[in-house]
C-alpha positions as CSV (number, residue, x, y, z in Angstrom):
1,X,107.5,139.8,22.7
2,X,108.6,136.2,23.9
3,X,110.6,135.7,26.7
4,X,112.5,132.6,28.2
5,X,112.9,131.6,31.4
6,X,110.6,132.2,35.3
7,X,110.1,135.9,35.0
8,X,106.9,137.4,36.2
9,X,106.5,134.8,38.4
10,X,105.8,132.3,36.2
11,X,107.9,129.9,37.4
12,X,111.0,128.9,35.6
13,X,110.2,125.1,34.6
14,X,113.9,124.6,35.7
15,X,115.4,121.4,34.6
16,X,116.9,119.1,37.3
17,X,117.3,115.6,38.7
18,X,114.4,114.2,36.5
19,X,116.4,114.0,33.2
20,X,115.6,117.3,32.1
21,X,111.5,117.0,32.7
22,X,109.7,120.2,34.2
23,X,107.6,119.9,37.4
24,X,104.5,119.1,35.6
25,X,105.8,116.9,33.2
26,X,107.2,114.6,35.8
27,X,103.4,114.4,37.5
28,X,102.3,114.0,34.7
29,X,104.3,110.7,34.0
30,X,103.6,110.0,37.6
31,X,100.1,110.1,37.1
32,X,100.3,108.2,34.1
33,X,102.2,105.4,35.6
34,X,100.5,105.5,39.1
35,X,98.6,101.9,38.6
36,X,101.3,100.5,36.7
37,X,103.0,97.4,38.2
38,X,106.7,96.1,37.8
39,X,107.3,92.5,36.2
40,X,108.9,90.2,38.7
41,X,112.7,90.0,38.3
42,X,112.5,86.6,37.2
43,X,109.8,87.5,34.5
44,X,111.2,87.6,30.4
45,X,108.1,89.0,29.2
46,X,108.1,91.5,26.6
47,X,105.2,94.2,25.7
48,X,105.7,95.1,21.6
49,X,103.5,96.2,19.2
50,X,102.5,92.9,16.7
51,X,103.5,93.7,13.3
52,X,101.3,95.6,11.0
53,X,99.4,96.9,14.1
54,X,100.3,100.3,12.9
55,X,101.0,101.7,16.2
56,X,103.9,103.5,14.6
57,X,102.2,105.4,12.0
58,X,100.0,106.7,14.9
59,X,100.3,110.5,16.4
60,X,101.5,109.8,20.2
61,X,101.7,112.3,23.5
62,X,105.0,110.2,24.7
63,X,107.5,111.5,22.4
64,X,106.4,109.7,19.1
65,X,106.8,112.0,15.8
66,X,103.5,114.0,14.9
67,X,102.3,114.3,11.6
68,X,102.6,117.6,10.6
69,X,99.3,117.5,8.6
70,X,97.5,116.5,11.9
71,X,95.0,119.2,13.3
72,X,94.0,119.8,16.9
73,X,90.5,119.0,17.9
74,X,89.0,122.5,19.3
75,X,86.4,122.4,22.1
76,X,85.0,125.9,22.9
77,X,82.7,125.7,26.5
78,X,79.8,128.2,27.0
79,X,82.6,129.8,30.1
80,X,85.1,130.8,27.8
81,X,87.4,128.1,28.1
82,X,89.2,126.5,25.5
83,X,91.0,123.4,24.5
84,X,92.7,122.1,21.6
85,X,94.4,118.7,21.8
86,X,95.9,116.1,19.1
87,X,93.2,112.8,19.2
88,X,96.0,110.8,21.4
89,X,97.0,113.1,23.9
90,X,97.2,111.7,27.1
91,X,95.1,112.2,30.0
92,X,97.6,113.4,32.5
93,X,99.1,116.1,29.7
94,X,95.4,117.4,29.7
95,X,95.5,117.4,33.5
96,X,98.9,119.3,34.0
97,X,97.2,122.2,31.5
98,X,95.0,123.3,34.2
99,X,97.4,122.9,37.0
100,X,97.5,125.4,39.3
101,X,101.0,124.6,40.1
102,X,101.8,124.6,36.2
103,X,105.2,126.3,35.9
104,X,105.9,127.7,32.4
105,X,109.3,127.4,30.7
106,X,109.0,130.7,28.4
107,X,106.3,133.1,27.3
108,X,104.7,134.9,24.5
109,X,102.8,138.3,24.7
110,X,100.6,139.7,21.7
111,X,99.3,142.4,23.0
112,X,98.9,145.2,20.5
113,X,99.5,143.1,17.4
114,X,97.0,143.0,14.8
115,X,95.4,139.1,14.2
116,X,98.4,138.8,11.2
117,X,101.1,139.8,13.4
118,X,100.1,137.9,16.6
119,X,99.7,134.4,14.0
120,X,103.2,135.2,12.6
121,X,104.8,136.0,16.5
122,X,102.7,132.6,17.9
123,X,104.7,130.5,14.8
124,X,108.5,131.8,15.4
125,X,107.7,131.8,19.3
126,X,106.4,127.8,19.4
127,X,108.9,126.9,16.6
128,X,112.1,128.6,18.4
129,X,110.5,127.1,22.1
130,X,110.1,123.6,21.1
131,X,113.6,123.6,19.0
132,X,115.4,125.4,22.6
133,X,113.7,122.2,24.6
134,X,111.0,124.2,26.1
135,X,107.5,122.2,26.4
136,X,105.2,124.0,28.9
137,X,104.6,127.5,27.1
138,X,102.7,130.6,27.7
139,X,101.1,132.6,24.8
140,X,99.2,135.7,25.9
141,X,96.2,137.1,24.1
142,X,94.8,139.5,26.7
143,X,91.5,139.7,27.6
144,X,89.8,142.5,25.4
145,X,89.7,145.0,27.9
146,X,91.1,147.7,25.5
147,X,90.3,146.9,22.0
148,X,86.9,148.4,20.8
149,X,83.6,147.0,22.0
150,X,85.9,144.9,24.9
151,X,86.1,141.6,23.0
152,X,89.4,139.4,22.8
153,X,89.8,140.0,18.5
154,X,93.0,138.0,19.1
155,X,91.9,135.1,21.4
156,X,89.9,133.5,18.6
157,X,93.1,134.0,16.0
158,X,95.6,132.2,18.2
159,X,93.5,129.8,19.2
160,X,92.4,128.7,15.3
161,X,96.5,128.8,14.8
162,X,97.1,126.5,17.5
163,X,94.9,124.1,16.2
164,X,94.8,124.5,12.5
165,X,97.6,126.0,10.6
166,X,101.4,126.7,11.0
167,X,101.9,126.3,14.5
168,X,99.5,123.4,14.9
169,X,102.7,121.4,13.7
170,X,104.5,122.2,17.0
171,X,102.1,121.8,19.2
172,X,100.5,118.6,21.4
173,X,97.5,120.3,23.0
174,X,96.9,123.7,24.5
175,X,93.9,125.0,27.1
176,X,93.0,128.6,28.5
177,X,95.6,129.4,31.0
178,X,95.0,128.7,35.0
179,X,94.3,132.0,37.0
180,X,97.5,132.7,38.2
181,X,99.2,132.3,34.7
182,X,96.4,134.7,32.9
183,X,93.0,133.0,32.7
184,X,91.1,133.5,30.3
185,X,93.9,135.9,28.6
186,X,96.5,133.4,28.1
187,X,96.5,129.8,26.7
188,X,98.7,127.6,28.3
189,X,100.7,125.3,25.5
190,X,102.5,121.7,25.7
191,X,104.7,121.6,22.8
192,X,105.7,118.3,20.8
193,X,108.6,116.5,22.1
194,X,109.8,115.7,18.4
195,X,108.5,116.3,15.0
């Protein structure tokens, strides 16, 4: 079942004075920018990409349209965390996933649904979030603890779905969720800003 807005103590990703950006979407630009330095007010330069660069055609983490073909790059570590990311995401995005001030706009839990149901649920919820504006998402996968033999049958799914089919399109990168928004039951999600 998804649900919108800073229930559960997730923090509600409200927007305000910073043109609509969550929390830790405007550290993340901070950090971004932090060694960047102003032109002096005298100065006409002007930074554009030459033409047939193609810098356009490329998949960006700063708003730029995706290409929906485009898969995720999947990194599995030997402690259970997992990343997926687009090949030009930037640093600061992958930074803000393991936040432990990340605040998530609106959430998705799968527990109980069979591998089909949970890929279907994880397409409408990311396609429905990113459409309403949302961009810091939560999709829970629980931990195993109560399917036979203990083991996550529906961490693996989601995450392959994230990366590789239908609701790859949506999203920019995604990691296993910081402890106080799940751990390793949860993957935290930054959706695209535009397709």
């Amino acid at each position: 079942m998804a649900k919108s807005g800073g229930t559960g103590g997730h923090g509600g990703g409200r927007k305000g004075p910073g043109g609509g950006r969550s929390t830790a979407d405007r550290e993340a630009l901070k950090r971004a920018f932090s060694d960047v330095k102003p032109l002096s007010r005298g100065s006409k330069k002007r930074v554009m990409s030459t033409p047939g660069s193609g810098t356009a055609a490329q998949p960006s983490s700063r708003g730029a349209p995706i290409r929906p073909t485009e898969s995720l790059v999947l990194e599995r570590e030997a402690n259970g965390i997992v990343l997926g990311k687009r090949s030009a995401t930037h640093v600061s995005i992958l930074e803000a996933l393991e936040d432990p001030r990340l605040e998530v706009q609106a959430e998705c839990d799968l527990h109980g649904q069979t591998a089909r149901e949970a890929e279907r649920e994880v397409l409408r919820f990311v396609r429905e979030a990113q459409r309403s504006g949302s961009r810091w998402v939560l999709v829970i996968v629980g931990k195993g603890l109560h399917s036979p033999g203990g083991k996550a049958t529906l961490k693996s799914t989601v995450a392959d779905a994230l990366s590789t089919r239908a609701p790859a399109r949506f999203v920019l990168a995604f990691r296993t969720a910081p402890r106080h928004l799940g751990g390793t039951g949860a993957f935290v999600v930054r959706l695209v800003d535009r397709l």
